[in-house]
N, C-alpha and C positions, 0 to 999 in steps of 0.2 A: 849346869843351868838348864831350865827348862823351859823349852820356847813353843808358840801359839801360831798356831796358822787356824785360819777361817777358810774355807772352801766354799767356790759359791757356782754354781753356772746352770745353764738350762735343763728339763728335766729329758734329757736322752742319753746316748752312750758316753759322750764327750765328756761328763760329768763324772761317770764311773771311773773310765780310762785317768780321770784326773786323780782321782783317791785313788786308785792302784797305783799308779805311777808315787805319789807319796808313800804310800805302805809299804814300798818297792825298795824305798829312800831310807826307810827305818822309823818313819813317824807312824803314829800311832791313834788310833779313831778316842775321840774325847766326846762320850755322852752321845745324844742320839743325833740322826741325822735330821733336817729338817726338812719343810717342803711348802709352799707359798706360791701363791696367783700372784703374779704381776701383773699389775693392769693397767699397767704404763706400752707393757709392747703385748699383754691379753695371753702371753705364756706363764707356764708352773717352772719355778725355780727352785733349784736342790739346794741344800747347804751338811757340812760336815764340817765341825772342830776337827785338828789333829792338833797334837803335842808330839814333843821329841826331848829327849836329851841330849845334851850338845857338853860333850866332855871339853873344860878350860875356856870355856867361851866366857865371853863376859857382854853383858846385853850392851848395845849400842845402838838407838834408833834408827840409823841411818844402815843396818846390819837388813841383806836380801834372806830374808827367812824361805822364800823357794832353795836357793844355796846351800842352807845349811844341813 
């Protein structure tokens, strides 16, 4: 099975550190990354798809996809 994570956080290192640490884990960059003004707190926000395969899993919403 193939499971979806959304990455999302502020535009500085923390946000990198965050996608390594998945890439790290075996998930994989899905399509481009993105990049947005928020003008609720007046910062730029990053975003990155990852995918993964998850050998016998079987999807259950309630399933921590950071975990897997």
């Amino acid at each position: 099975m193939r499971i979806y994570r959304f990455l999302s956080g502020p535009d500085d290192s923390s946000f990198c550190h965050k996608v390594c640490l998945a890439l790290s884990k075996g998930w994989e960059l899905h399509g481009s990354p993105t990049y947005a003004f928020d003008a609720a707190s007046g910062t730029m926000r990053c975003g990155q798809a990852v995918t993964k395969e998850v050998e016998g899993a079987v999807y259950d919403p309630a399933m921590k996809l950071g975990e897997q």
